[in-house]
mmCIF file as gemmi writes it, N, C-alpha and C atoms, coordinates in Angstrom:
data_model
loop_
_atom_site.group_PDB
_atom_site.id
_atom_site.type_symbol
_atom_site.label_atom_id
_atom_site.label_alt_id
_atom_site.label_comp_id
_atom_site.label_asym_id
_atom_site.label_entity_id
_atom_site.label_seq_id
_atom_site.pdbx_PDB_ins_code
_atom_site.Cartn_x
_atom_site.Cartn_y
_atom_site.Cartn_z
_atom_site.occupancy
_atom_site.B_iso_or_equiv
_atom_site.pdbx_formal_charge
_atom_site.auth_seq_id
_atom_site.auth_asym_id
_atom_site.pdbx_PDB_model_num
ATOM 1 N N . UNK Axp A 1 ? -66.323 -172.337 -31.58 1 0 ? 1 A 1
ATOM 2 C CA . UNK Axp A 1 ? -66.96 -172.566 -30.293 1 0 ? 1 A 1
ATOM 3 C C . UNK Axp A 1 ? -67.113 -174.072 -30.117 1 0 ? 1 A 1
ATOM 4 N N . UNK Axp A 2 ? -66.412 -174.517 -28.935 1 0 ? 2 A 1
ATOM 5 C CA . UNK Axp A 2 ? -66.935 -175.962 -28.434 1 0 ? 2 A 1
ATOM 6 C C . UNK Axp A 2 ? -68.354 -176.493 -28.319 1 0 ? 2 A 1
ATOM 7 N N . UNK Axp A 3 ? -68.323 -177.457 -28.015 1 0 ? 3 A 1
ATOM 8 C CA . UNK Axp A 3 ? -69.762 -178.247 -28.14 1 0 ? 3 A 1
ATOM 9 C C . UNK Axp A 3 ? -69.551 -179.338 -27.342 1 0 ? 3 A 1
ATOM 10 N N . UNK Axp A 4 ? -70.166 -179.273 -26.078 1 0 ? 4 A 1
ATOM 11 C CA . UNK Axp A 4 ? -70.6 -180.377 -25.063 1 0 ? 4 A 1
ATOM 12 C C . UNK Axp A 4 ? -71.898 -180.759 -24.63 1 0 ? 4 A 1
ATOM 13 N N . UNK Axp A 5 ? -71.92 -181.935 -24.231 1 0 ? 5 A 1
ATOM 14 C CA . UNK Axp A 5 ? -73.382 -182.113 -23.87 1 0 ? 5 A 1
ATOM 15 C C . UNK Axp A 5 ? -73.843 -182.081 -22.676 1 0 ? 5 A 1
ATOM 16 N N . UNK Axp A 6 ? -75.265 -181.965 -22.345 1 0 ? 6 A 1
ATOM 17 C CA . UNK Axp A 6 ? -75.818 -181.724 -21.22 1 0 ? 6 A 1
ATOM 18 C C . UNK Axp A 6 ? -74.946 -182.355 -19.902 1 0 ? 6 A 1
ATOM 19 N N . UNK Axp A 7 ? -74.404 -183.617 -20.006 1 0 ? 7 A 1
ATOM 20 C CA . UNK Axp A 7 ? -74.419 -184.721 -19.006 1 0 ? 7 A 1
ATOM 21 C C . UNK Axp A 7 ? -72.715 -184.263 -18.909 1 0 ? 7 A 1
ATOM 22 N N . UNK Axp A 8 ? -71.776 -184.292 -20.048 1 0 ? 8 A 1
ATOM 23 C CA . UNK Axp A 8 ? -70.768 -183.815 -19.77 1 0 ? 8 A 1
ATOM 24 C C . UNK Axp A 8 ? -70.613 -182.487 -18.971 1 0 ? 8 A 1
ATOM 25 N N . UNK Axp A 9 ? -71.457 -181.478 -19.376 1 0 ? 9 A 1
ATOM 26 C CA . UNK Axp A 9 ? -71.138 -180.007 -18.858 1 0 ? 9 A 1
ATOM 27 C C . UNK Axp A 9 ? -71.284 -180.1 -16.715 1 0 ? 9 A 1
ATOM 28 N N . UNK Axp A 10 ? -72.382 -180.824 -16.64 1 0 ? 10 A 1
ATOM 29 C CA . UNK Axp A 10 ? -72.618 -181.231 -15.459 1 0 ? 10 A 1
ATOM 30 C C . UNK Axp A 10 ? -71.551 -181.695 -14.912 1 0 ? 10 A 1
ATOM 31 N N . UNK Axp A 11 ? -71.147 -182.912 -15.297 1 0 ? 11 A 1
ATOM 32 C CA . UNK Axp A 11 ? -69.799 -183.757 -14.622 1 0 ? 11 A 1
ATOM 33 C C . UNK Axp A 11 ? -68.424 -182.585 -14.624 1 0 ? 11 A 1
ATOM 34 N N . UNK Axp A 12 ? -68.412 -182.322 -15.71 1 0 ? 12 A 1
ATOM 35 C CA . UNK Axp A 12 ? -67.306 -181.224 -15.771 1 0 ? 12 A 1
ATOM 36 C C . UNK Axp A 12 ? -67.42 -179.572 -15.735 1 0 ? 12 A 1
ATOM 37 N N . UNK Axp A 13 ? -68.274 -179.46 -14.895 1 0 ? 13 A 1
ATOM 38 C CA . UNK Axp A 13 ? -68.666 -177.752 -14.939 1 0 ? 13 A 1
ATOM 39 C C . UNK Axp A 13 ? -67.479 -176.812 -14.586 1 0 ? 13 A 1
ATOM 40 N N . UNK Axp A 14 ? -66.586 -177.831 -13.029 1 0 ? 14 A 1
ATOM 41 C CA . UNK Axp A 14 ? -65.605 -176.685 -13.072 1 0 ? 14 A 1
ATOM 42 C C . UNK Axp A 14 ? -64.718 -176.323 -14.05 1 0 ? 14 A 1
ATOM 43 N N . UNK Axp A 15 ? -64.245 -177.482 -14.786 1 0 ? 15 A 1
ATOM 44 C CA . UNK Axp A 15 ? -63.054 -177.025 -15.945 1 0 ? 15 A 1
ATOM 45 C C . UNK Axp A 15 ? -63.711 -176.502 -16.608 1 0 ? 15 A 1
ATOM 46 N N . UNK Axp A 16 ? -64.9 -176.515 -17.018 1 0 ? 16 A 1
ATOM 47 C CA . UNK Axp A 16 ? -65.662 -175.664 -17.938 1 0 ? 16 A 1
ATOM 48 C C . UNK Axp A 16 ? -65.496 -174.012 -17.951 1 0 ? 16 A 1
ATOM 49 N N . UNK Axp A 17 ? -65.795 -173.899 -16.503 1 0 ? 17 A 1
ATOM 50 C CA . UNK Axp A 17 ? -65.892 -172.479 -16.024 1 0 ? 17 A 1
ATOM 51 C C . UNK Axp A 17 ? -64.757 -171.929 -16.162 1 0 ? 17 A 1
ATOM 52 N N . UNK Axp A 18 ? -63.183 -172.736 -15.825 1 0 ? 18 A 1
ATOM 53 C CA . UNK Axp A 18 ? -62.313 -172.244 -15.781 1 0 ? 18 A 1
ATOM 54 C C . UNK Axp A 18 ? -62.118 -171.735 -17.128 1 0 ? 18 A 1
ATOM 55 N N . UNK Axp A 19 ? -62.135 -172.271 -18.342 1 0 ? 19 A 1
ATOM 56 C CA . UNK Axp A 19 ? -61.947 -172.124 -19.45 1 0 ? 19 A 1
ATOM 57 C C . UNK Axp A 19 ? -62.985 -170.929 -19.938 1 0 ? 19 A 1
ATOM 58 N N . UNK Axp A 20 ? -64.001 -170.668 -19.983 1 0 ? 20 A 1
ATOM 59 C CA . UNK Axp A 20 ? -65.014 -169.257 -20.116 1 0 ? 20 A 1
ATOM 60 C C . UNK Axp A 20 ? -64.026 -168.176 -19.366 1 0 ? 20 A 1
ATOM 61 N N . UNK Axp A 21 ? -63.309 -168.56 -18.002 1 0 ? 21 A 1
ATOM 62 C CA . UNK Axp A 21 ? -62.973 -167.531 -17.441 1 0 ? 21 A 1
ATOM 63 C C . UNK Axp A 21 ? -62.017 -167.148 -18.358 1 0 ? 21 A 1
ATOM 64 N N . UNK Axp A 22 ? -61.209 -167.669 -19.069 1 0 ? 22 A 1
ATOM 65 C CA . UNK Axp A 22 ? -59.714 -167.086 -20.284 1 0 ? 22 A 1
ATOM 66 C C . UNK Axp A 22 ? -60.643 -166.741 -21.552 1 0 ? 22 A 1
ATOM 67 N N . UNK Axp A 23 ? -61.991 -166.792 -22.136 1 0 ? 23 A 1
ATOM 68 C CA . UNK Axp A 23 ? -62.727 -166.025 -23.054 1 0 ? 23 A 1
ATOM 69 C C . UNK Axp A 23 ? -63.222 -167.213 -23.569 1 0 ? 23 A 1
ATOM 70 N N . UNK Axp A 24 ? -63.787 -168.481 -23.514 1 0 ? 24 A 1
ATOM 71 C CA . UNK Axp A 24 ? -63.874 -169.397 -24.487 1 0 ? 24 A 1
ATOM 72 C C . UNK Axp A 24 ? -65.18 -169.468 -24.266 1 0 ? 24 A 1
ATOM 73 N N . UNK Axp A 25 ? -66.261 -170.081 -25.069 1 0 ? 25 A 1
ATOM 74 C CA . UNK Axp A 25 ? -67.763 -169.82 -25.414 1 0 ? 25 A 1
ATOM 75 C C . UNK Axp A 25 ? -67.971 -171.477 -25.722 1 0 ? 25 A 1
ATOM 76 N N . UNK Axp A 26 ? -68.855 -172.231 -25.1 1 0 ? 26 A 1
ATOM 77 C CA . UNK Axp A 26 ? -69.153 -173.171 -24.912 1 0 ? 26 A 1
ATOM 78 C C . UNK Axp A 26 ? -70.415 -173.873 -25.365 1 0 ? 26 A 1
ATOM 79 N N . UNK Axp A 27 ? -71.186 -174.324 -26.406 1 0 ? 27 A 1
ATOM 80 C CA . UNK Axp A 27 ? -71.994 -174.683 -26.227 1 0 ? 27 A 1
ATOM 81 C C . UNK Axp A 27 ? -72.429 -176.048 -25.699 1 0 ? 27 A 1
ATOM 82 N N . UNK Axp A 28 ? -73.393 -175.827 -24.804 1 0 ? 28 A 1
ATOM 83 C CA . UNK Axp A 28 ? -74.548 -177.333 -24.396 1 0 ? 28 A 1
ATOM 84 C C . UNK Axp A 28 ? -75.796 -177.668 -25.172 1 0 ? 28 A 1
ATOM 85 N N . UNK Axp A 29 ? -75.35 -179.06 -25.341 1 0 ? 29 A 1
ATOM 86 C CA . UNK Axp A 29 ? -76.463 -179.464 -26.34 1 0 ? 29 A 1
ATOM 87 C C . UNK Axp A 29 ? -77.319 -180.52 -25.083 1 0 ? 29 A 1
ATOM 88 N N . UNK Axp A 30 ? -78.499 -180.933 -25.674 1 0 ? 30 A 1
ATOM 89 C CA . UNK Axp A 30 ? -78.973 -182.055 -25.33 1 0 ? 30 A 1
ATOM 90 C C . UNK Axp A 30 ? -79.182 -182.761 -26.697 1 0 ? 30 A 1
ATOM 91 N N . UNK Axp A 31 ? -78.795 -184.013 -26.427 1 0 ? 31 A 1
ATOM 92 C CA . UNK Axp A 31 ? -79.458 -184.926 -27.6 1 0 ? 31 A 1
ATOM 93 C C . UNK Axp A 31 ? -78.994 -184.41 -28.874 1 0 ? 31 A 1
ATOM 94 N N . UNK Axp A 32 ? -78.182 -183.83 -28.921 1 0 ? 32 A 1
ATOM 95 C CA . UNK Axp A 32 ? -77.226 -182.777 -30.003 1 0 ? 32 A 1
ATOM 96 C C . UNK Axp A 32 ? -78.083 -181.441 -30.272 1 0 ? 32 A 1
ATOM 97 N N . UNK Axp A 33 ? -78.725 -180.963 -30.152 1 0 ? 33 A 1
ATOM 98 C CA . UNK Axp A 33 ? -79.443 -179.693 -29.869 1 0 ? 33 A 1
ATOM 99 C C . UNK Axp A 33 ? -79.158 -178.874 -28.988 1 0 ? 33 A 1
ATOM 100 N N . UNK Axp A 34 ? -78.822 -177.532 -29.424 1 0 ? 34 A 1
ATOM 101 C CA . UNK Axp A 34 ? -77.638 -176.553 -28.548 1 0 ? 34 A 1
ATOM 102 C C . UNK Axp A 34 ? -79.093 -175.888 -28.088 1 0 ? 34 A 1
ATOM 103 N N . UNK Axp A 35 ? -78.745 -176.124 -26.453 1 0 ? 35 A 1
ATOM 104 C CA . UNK Axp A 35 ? -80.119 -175.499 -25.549 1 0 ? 35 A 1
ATOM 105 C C . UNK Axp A 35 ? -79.467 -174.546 -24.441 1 0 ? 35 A 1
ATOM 106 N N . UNK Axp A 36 ? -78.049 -173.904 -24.639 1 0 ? 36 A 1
ATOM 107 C CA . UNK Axp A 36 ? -77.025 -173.26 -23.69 1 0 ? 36 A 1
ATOM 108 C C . UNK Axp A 36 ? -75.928 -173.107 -24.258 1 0 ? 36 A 1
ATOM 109 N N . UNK Axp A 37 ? -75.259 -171.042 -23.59 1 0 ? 37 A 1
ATOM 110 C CA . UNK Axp A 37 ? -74.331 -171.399 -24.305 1 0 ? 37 A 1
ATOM 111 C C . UNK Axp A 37 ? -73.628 -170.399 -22.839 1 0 ? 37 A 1
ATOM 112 N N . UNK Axp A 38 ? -72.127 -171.233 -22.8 1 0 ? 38 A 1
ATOM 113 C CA . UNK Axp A 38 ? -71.196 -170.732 -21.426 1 0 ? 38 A 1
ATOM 114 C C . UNK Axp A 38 ? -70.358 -169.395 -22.042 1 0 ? 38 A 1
ATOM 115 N N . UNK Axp A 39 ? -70.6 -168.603 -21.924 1 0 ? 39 A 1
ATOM 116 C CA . UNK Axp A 39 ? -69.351 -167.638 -22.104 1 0 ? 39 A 1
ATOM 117 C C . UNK Axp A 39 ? -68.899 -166.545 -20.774 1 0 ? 39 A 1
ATOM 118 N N . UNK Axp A 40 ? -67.759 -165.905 -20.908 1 0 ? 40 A 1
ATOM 119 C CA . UNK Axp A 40 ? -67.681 -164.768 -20.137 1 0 ? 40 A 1
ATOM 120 C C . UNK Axp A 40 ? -68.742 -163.797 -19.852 1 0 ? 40 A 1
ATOM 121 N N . UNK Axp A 41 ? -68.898 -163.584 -18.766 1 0 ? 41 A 1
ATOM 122 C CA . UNK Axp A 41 ? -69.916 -162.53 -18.546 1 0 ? 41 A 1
ATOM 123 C C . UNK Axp A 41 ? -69.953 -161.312 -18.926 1 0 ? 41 A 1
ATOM 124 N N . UNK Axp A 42 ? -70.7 -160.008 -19.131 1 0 ? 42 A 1
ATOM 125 C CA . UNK Axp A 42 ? -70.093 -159.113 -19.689 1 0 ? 42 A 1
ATOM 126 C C . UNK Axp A 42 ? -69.753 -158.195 -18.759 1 0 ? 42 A 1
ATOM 127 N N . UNK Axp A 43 ? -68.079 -157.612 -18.566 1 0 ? 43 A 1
ATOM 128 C CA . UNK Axp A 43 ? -67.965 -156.651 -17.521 1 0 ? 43 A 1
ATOM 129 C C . UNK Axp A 43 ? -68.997 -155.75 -17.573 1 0 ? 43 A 1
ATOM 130 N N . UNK Axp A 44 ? -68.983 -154.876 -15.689 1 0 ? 44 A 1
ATOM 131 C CA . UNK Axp A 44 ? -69.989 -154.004 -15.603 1 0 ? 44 A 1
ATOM 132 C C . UNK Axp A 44 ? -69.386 -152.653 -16.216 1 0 ? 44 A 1
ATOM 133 N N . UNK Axp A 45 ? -69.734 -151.907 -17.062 1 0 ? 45 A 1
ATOM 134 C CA . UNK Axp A 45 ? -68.438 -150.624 -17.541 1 0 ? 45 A 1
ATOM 135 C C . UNK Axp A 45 ? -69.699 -149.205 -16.536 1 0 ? 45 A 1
ATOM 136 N N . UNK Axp A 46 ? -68.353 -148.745 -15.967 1 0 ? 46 A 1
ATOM 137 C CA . UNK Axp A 46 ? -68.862 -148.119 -15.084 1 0 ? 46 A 1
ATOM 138 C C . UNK Axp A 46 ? -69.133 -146.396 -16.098 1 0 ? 46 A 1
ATOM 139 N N . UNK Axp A 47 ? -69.721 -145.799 -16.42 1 0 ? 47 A 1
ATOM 140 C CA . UNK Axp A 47 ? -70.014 -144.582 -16.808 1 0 ? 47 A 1
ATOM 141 C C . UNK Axp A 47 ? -69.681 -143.126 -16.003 1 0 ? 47 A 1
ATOM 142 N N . UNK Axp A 48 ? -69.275 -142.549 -16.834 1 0 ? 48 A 1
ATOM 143 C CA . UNK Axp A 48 ? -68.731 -141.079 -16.233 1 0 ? 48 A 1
ATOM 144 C C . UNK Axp A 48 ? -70.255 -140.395 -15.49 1 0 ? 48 A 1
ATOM 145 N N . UNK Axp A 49 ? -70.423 -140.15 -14.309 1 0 ? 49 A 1
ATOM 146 C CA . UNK Axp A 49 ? -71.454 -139.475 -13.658 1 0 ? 49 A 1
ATOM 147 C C . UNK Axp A 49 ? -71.687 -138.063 -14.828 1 0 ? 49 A 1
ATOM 148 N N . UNK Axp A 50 ? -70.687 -137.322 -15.587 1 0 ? 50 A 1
ATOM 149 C CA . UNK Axp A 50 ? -71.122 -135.956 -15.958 1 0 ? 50 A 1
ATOM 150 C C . UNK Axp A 50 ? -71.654 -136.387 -17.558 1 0 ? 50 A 1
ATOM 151 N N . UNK Axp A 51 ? -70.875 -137.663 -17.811 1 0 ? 51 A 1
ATOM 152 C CA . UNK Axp A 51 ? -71.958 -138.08 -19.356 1 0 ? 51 A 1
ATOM 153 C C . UNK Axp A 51 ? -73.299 -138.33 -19.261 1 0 ? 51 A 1
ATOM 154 N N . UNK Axp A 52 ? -73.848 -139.086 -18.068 1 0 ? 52 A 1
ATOM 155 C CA . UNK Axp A 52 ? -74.982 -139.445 -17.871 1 0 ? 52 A 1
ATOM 156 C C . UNK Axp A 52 ? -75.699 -137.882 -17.269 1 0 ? 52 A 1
ATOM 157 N N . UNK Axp A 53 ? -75.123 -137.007 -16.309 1 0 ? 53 A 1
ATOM 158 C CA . UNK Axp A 53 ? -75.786 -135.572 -16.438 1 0 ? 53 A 1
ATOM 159 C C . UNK Axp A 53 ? -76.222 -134.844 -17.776 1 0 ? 53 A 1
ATOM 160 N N . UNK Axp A 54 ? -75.271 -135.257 -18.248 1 0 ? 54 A 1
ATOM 161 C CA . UNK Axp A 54 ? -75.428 -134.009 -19.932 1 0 ? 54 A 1
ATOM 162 C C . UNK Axp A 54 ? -76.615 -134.931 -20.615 1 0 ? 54 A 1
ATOM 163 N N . UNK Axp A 55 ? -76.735 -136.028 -20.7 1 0 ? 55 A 1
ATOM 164 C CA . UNK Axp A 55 ? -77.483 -136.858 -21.76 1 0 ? 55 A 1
ATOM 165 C C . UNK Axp A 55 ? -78.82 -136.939 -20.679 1 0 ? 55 A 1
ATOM 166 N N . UNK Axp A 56 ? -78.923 -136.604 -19.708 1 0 ? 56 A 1
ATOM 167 C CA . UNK Axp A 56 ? -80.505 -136.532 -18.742 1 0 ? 56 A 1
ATOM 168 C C . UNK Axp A 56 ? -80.893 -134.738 -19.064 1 0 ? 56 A 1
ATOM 169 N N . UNK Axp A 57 ? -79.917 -134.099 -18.854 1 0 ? 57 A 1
ATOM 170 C CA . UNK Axp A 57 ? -80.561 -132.684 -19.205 1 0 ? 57 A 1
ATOM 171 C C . UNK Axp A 57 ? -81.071 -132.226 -21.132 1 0 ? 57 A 1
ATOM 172 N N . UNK Axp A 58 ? -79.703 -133.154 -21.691 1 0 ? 58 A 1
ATOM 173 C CA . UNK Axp A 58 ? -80.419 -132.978 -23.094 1 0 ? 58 A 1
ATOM 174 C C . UNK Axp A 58 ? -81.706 -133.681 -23.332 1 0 ? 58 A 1
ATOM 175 N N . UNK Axp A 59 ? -82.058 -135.218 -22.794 1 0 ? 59 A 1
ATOM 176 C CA . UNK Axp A 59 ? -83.301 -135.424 -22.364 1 0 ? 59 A 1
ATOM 177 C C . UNK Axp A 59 ? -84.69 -134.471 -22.409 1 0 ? 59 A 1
ATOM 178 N N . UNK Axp A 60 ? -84.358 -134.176 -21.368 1 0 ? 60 A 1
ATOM 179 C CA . UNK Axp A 60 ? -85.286 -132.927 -20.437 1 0 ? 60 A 1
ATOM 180 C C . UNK Axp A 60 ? -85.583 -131.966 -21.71 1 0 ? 60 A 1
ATOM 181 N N . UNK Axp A 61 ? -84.806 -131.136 -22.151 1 0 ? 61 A 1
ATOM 182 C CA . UNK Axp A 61 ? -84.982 -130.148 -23.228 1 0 ? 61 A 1
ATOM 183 C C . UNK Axp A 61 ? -85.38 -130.879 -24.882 1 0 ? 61 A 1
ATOM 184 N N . UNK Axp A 62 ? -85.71 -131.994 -25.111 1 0 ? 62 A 1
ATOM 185 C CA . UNK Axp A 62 ? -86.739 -132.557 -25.881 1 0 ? 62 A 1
ATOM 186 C C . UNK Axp A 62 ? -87.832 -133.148 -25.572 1 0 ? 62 A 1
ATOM 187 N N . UNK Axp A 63 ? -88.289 -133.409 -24.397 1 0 ? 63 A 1
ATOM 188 C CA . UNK Axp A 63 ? -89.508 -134.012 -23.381 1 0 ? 63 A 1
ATOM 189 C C . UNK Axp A 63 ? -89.302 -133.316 -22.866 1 0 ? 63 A 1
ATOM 190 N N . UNK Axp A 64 ? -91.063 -133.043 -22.575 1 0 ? 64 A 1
ATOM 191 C CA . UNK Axp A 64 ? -91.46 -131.734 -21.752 1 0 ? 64 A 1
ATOM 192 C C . UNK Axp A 64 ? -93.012 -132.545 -20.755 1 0 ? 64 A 1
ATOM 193 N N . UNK Axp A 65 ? -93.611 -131.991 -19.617 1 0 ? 65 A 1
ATOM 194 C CA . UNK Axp A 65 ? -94.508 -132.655 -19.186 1 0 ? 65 A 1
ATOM 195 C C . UNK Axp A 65 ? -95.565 -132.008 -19.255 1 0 ? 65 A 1
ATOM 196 N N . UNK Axp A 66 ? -95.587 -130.805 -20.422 1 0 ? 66 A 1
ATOM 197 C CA . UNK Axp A 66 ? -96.923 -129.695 -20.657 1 0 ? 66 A 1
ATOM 198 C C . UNK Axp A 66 ? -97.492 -129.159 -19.575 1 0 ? 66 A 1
ATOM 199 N N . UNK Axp A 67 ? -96.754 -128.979 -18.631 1 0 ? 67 A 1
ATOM 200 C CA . UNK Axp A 67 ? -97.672 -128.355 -17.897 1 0 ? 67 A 1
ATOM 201 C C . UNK Axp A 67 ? -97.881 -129.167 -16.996 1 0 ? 67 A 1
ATOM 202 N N . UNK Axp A 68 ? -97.968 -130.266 -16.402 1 0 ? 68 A 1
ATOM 203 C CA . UNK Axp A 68 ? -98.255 -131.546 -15.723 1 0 ? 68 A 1
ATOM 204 C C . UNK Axp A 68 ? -97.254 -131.652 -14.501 1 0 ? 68 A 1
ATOM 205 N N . UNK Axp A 69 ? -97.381 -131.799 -13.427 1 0 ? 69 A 1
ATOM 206 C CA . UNK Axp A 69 ? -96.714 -132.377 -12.371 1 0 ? 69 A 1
ATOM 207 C C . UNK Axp A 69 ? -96.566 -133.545 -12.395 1 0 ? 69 A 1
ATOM 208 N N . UNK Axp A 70 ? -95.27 -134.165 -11.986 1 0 ? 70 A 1
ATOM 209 C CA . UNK Axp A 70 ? -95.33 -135.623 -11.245 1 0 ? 70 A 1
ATOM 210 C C . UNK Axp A 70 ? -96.529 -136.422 -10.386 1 0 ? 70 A 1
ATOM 211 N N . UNK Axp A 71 ? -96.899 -135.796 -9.711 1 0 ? 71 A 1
ATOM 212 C CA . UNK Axp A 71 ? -98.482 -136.08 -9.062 1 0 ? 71 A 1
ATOM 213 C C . UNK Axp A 71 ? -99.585 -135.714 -9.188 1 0 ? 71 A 1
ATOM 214 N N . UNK Axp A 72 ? -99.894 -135.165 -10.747 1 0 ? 72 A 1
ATOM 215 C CA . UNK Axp A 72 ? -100.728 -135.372 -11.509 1 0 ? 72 A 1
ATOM 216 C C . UNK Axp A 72 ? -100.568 -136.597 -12.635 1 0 ? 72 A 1
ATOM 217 N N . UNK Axp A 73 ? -99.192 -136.988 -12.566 1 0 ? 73 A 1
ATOM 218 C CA . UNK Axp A 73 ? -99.362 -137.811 -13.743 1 0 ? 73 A 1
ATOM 219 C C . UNK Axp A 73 ? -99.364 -139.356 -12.782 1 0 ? 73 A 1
ATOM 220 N N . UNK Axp A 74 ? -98.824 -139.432 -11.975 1 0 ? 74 A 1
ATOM 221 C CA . UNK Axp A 74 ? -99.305 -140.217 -10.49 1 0 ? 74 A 1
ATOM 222 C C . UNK Axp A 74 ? -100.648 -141.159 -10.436 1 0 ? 74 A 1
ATOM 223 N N . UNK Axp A 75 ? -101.468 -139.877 -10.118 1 0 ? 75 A 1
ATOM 224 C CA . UNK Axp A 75 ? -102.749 -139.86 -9.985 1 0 ? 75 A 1
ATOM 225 C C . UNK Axp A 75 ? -103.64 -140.37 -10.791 1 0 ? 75 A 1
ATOM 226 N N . UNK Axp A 76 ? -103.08 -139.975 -12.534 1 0 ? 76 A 1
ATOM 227 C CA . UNK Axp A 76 ? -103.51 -139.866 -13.435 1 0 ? 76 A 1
ATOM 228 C C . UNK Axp A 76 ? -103.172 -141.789 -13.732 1 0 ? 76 A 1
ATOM 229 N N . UNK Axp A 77 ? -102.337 -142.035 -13.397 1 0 ? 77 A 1
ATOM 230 C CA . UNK Axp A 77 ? -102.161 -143.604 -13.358 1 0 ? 77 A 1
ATOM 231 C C . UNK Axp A 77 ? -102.782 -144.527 -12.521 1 0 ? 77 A 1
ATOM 232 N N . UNK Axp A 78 ? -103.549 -143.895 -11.413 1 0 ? 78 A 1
ATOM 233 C CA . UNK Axp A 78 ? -104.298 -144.746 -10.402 1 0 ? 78 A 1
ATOM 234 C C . UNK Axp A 78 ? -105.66 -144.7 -10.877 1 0 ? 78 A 1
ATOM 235 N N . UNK Axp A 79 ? -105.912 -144.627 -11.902 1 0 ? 79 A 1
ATOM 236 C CA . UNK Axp A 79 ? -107.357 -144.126 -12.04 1 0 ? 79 A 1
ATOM 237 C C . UNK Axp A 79 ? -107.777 -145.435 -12.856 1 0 ? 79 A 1
């Protein structure tokens, strides 16, 4: 991983960016002390709608609300 400093990263932010954009990880120092670090962002990974169904209903069938409504437990928070 590179190592630039505060005052450089400023002057040169766009080539900077360009370079994170092909995977490269950047650190900013001040005063040689790494206080930032540039990398790729992390893609958003989009999830299957029926994985996230199955893993909310298996949920559900280990948490239970005893008996309790939503607007008892509501209520039970305004107090």
């Amino acid at each position: 991983m590179e190592t630039v400093g505060a005052y450089e990263a400023k002057t040169h932010l766009p080539k900077l960016i360009k370079r994170v954009m092909k995977g490269q990880r950047i650190t900013i120092t001040k005063h040689g002390v790494p206080v930032a670090v540039l990398g790729p962002a992390d893609s958003l990974k989009k999830t299957d709608p029926k994985i996230i169904i199955t893993e909310l209903r298996n949920f559900r069938k280990k948490h239970s609300l005893n008996g309790l409504t939503i607007r008892e437990l509501i209520e039970e928070g305004r107090r």
